[in-house]
C-alpha positions in Angstrom: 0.0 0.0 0.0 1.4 3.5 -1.2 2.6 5.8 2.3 1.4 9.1 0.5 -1.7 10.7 0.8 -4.1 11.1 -1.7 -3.1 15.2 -2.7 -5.5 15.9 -5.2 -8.9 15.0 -6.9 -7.4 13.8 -10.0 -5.5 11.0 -7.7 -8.7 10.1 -6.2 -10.4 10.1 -9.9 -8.4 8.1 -11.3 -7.8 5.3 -8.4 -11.7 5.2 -8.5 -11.5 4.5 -12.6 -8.9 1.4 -11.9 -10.5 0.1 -9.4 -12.9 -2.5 -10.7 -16.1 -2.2 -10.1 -18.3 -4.6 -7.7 -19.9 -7.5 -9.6 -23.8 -7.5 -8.8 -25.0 -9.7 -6.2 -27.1 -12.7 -7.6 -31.0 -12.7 -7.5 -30.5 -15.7 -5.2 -28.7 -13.7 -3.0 -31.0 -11.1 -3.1 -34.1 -12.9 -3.0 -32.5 -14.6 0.4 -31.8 -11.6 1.9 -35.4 -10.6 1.9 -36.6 -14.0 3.6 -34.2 -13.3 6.4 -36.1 -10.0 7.0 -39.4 -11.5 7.0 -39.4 -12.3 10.7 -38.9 -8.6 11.8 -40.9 -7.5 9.2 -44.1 -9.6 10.0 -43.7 -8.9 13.6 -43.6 -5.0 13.1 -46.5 -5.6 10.6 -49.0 -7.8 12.8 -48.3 -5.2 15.8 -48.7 -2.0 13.9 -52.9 -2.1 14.2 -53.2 -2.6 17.6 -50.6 -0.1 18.0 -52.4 2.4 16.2 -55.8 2.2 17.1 -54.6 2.6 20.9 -52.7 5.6 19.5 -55.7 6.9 17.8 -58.1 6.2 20.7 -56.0 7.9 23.2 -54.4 11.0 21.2 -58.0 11.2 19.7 -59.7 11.3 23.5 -56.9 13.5 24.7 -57.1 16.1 21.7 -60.6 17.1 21.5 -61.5 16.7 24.9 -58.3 19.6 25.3 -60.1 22.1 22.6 -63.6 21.1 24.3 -62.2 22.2 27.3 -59.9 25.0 26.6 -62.5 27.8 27.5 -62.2 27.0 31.2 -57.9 27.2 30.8 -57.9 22.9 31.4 -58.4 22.1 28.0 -55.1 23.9 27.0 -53.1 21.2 29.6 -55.0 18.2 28.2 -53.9 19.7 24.3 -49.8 20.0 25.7 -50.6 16.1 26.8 -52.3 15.0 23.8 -48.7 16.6 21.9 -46.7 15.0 23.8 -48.4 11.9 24.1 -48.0 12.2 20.2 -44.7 12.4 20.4 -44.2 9.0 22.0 -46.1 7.2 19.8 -43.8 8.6 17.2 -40.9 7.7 18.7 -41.8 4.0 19.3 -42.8 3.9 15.8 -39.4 4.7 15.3 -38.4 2.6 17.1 -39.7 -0.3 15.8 -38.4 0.6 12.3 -35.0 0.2 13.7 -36.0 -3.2 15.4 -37.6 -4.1 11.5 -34.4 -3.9 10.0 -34.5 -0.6 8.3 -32.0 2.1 8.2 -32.7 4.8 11.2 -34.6 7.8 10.9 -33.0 11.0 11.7 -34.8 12.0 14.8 -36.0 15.4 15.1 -34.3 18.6 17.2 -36.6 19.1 19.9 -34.6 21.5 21.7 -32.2 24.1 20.6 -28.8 23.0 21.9 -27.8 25.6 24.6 -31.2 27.1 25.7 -32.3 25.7 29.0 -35.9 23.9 29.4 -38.5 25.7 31.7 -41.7 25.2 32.6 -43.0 28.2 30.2 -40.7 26.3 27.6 -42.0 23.0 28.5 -45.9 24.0 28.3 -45.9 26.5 25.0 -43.1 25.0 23.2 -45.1 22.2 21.5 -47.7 25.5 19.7 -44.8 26.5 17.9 -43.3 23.3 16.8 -44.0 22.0 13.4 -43.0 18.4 14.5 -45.6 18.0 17.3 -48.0 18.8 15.1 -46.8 16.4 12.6 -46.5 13.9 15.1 -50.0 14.6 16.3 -51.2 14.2 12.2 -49.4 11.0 12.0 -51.1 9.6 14.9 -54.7 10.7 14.5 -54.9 10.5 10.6 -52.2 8.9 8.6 -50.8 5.7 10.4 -54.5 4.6 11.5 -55.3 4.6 7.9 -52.1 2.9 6.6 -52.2 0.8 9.7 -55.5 -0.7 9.0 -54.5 -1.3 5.0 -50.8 -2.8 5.4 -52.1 -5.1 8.6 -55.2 -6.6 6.2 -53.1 -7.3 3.3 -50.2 -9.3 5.6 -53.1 -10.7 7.7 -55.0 -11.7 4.4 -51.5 -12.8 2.1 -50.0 -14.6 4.9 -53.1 -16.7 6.0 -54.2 -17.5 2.3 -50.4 -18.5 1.9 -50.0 -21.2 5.4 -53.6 -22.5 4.5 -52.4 -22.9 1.2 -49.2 -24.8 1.7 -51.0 -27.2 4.7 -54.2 -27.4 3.1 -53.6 -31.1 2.6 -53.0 -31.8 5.8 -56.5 -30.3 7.4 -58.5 -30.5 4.3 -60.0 -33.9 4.7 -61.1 -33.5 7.8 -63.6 -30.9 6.4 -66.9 -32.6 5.2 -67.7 -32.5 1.5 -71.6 -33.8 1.9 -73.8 -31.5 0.5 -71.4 -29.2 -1.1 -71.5 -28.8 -5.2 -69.6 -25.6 -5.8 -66.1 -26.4 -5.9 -63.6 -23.7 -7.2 -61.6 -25.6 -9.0 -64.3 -26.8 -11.2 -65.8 -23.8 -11.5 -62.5 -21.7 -13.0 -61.1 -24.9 -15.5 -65.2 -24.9 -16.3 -65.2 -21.0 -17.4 -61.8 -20.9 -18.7 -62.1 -24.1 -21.2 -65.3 -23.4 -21.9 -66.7 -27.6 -21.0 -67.7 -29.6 -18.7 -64.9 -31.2 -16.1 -64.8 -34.9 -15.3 -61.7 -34.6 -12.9 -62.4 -35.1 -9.2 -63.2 -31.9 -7.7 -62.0 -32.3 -4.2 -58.2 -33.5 -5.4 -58.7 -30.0 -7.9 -59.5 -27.7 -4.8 -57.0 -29.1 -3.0 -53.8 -28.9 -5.6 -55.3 -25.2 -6.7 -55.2 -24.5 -2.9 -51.3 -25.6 -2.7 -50.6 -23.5 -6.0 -52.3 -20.1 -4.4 -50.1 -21.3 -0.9 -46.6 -21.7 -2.5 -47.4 -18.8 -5.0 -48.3 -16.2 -1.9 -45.4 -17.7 -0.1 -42.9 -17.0 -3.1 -44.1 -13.1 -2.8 -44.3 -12.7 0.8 -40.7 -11.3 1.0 -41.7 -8.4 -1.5 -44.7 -8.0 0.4 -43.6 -7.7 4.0 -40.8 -5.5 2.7 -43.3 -3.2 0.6 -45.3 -2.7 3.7 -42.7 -2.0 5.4 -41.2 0.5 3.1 -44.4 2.4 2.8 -44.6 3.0 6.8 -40.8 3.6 6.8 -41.5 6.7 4.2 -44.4 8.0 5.8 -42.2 7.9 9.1 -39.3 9.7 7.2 -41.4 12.0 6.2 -43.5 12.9 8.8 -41.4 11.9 11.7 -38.2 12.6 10.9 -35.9 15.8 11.3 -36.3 18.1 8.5 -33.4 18.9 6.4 -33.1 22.5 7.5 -32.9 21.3 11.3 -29.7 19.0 9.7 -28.3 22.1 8.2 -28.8 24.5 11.0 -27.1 22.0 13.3 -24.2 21.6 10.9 -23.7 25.5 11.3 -23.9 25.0 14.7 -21.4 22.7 15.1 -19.3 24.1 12.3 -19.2 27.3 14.8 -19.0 25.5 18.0 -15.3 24.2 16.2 -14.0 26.9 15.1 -14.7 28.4 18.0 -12.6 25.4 19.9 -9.9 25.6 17.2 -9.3 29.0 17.8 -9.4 28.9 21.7 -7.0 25.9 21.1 -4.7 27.5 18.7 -4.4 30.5 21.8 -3.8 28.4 23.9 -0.7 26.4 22.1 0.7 30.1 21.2 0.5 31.2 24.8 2.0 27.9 26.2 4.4 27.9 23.3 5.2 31.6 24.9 5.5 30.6 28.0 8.0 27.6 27.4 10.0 29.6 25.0 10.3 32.4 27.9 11.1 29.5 30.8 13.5 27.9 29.2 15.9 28.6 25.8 15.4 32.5 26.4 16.3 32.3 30.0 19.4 30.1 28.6 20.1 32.5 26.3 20.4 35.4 28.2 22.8 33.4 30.6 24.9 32.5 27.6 25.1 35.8 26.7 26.4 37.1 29.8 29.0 34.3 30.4 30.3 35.6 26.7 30.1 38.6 27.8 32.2 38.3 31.2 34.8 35.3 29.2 35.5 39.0 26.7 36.0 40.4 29.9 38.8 38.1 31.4 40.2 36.7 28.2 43.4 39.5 28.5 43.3 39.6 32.1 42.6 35.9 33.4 42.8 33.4 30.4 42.1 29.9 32.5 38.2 32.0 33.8 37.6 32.9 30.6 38.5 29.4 29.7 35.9 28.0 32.1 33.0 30.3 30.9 33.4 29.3 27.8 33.1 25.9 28.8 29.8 27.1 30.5 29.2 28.9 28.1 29.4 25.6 25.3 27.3 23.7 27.9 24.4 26.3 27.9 24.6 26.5 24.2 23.5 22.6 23.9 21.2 22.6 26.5 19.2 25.5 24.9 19.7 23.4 21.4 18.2 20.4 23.2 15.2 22.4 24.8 14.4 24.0 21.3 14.5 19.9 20.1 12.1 19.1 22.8 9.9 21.8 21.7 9.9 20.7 18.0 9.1 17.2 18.7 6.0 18.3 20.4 4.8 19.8 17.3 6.0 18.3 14.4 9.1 15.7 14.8 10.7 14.8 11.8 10.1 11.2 12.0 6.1 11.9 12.1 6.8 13.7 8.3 9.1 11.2 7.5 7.7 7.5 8.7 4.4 8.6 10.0 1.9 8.5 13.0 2.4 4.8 14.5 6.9 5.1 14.4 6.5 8.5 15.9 4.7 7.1 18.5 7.1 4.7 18.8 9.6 7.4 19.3 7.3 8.9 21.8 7.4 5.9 23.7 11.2 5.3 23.7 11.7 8.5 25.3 9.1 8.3 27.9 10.3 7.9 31.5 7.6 5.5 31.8 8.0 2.1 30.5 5.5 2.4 27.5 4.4 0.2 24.5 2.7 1.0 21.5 -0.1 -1.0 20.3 -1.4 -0.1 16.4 -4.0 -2.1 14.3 -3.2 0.4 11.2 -1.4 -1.2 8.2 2.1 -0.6 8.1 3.5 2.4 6.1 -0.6 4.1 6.6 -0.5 7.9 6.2 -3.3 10.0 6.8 -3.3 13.8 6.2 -0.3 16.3 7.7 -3.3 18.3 9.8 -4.7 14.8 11.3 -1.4 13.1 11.9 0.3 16.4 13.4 -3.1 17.1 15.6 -2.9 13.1 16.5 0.6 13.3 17.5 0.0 16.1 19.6 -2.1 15.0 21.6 -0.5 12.1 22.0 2.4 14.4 23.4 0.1 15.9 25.5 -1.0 12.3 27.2 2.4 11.1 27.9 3.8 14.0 29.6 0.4 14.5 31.9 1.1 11.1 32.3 5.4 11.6 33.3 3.7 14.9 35.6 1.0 13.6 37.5 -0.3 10.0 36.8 2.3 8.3 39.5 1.9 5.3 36.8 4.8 2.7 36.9 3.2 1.5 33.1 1.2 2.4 30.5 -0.1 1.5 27.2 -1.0 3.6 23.9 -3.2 2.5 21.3 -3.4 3.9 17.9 -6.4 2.2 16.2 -8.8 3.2 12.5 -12.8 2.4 13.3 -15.8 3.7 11.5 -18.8 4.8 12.7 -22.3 3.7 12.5 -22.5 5.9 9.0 -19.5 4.5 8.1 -17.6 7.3 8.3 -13.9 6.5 9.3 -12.2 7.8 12.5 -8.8 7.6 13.9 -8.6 6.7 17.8 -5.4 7.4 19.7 -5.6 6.4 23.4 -3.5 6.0 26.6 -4.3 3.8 29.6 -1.7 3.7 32.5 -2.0 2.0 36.1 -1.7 5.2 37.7 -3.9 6.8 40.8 -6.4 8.0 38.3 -8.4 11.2 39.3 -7.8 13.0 36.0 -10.7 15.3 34.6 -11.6 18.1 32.3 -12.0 20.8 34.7 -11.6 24.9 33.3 -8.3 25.9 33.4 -6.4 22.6 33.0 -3.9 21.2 30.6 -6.5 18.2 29.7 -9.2 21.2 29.0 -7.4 22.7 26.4 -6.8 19.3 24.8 -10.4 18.8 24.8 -10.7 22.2 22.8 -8.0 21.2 20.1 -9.8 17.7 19.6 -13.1 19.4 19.5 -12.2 22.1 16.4 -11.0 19.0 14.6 -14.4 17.6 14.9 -13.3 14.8 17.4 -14.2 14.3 20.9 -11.7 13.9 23.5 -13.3 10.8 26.2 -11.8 10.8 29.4 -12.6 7.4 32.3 -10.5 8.1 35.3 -12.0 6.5 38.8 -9.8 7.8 41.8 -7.5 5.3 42.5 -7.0 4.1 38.6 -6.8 3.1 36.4 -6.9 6.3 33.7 -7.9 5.5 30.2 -8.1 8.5 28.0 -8.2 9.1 24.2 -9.4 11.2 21.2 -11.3 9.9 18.1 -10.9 12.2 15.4 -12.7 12.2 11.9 -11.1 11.1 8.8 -13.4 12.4 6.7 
């Protein structure tokens, strides 16, 4: 597998036209696939009736008896009830989409993130939200009405189909005296146009079988129909609308930013801070030991010998601290070999014993920004660790996972056996980490019980 990153479009394009494409899946394969959802299918089915004619009686009850009752200020409780009485029928008919196999619904914003519930909030709030009254609609009108329809039709196909296929099993224990219409008989006699001299009984019976395996065949495409046509009502009525996705994109697109910048301050001013603690203090010393060895190099020779010696000493101490300050940002080897060797190297110069566990194939490369960010706070976890975990090992994990979209993240984590206590309080070093993870798009996840063991880590998106 090539070590560089996919740079441009073009790349991408033309990787995507060599690749070959996927051969079809078979009509066998297919066709199996929808038996094995048959069982969710006819159980979400069979239950969606009952389901919704105690959703209808109750929402209906709760509703009108409300706007019958909202001149004497009752009513207008009993109508907030009947909304959000609405709203749990919708979600358990959500819910039992999820349990039938299809892909989840969106579910809607209820609440705008950062504005805190009240009462007032609480009681007026469902008036001015669409999906309430959505909910409300689908409960009292729409899924009744599709209820009744898709719950007749399985009742009806699925019955007609089991009789069908074990009709020969019950079917002579029926009595035949007194009976001349047989339907067999009756369809050969209309369709041939004569008179049929084959046994009747044996007819009904093998016509039965054909209507039972025929049904049978199609139930599949049936169940899954049904269950389609509820799923896009739901998605329709009951889902989030595509503005609410888009506002909360925004939202979150802000909320990043924001972090990155707070982040970005933060490394500057720490950056600052180092730079002033350590090679600039060095500095200035060197300076002045220069400055007294010009002083004494006529007079006293052997001193200005000795400063300089100092003075050689100060100079490769500051080299090394302005070393130490690179790595933390951007070591060579991260450019060179990638994420998973400078970890590696990370680990080597720990003073805790360290190892380095990695389930990414060897030579992957993701992106400068993700593997510099990754590294980073990878830093950051092994000297909080070196500071404050009193941990005598510890472990790091660099690991690729996808989501439940399928979207693909990149985990970096660090468990020691220290005395644990860690947490994301204002003002700390882990706080600022959580910012920098946070305008990437990633979440920083913290589990540290008093008395250990500490497992912290980041997931940040690859997309």
């Amino acid at each position: 597998m090539s070590t560089e990153p996919l740079s441009s479009s073009a790349t991408l394009d033309a990787v995507t036209a060599s690749a070959p494409a996927p051969a079809p899946a078979p009509a066998r394969a297919r066709y199996g696939e929808l038996w094995r959802g048959v069982p969710r299918e006819l159980g979400f089915l069979l239950l969606t009736m009952p389901i919704a004619i105690i959703g209808l009686s109750v929402l209906m009850s709760l509703f009108w008896t409300g706007v019958g009752t909202i001149i004497i200020y009752v009513g207008f409780f009993i109508v907030v009830a009947a909304f959000y009485t609405a709203r749990g029928f919708g979600v358990v008919e959500l819910t039992r989409l999820d349990w039938a196999g299809r892909p989840s619904i969106p579910r809607p914003v209820w609440e705008k993130p950062g504005v805190p519930r009240t009462f007032l909030r609480s009681l007026f709030g469902p008036f001015a939200n669409g999906h309430y009254w959505l909910y409300l609609l689908h409960g009292i009108l729409i899924n009744p009405i599709l209820s009744i329809v898709s719950w007749t039709v399985t009742v009806v196909w699925a019955s007609v189909a089991l009789g069908g296929l074990t009709g020969w099993i019950w079917e002579p224990f029926i009595p035949e005296s007194g009976r001349d219409v047989f339907l067999s008989q009756t369809i050969v006699d209309a369709v041939f146009r004569t008179h049929s001299t084959f046994d009747p009984v044996v007819g009904d019976r093998i016509l039965y079988l054909i209507v039972g395996a025929l049904l049978a065949a199609t139930l599949p495409f049936v169940t899954r129909g049904l269950t389609l046509a509820h799923e896009g009502v739901a998605r329709g009525l009951l889902g989030r609308w595509p503005s609410e996705a888009l506002q909360r994109e925004v939202a979150d697109l802000s909320a990043s930013r924001g972090a990155a910048v707070a982040a970005e301050d933060q490394a500057l001013r720490r950056l600052e801070r180092d730079l002033h603690d350590g090679p600039q203090q060095r500095l200035i010393r060197l300076q002045m030991d220069i400055a007294a060895a010009e002083r004494k190099l006529s007079d006293d020779p052997e001193a200005a010998a000795t400063l300089l010696a100092e003075a050689r000493q100060q100079a490769g101490d500051t080299l090394e601290e302005l070393r130490a300050l690179s790595r933390g940002f951007a070591p060579p080897i991260l450019q060179d070999r990638g994420l998973v060797a400078a970890a590696e190297s990370l680990a080597a110069r720990s003073p805790i014993p360290m190892t380095v566990e990695s389930s990414l194939q060897p030579g992957e490369r993701f992106s400068p920004e993700i593997e510099r960010n990754a590294y980073y706070v990878l830093a950051e976890l092994a000297a909080n660790l070196a500071k404050h975990s009193g941990a005598t090992g510890a472990r790091l994990f660099v690991e690729q996972s996808a989501d439940a979209a399928g979207q693909p993240w990149l985990d970096v984590w660090l468990t020691d056996n220290g005395s644990g206590g860690a947490s994301l309080v204002e003002g700390h070093g882990l706080r600022g980490l959580q910012e920098r993870v946070r305008g990437l798009r990633g979440e920083l996840l913290l589990e540290s019980p008093v008395g250990g063991p500490t497992r912290i880590g980041a997931r940040i998106p690859l997309g």
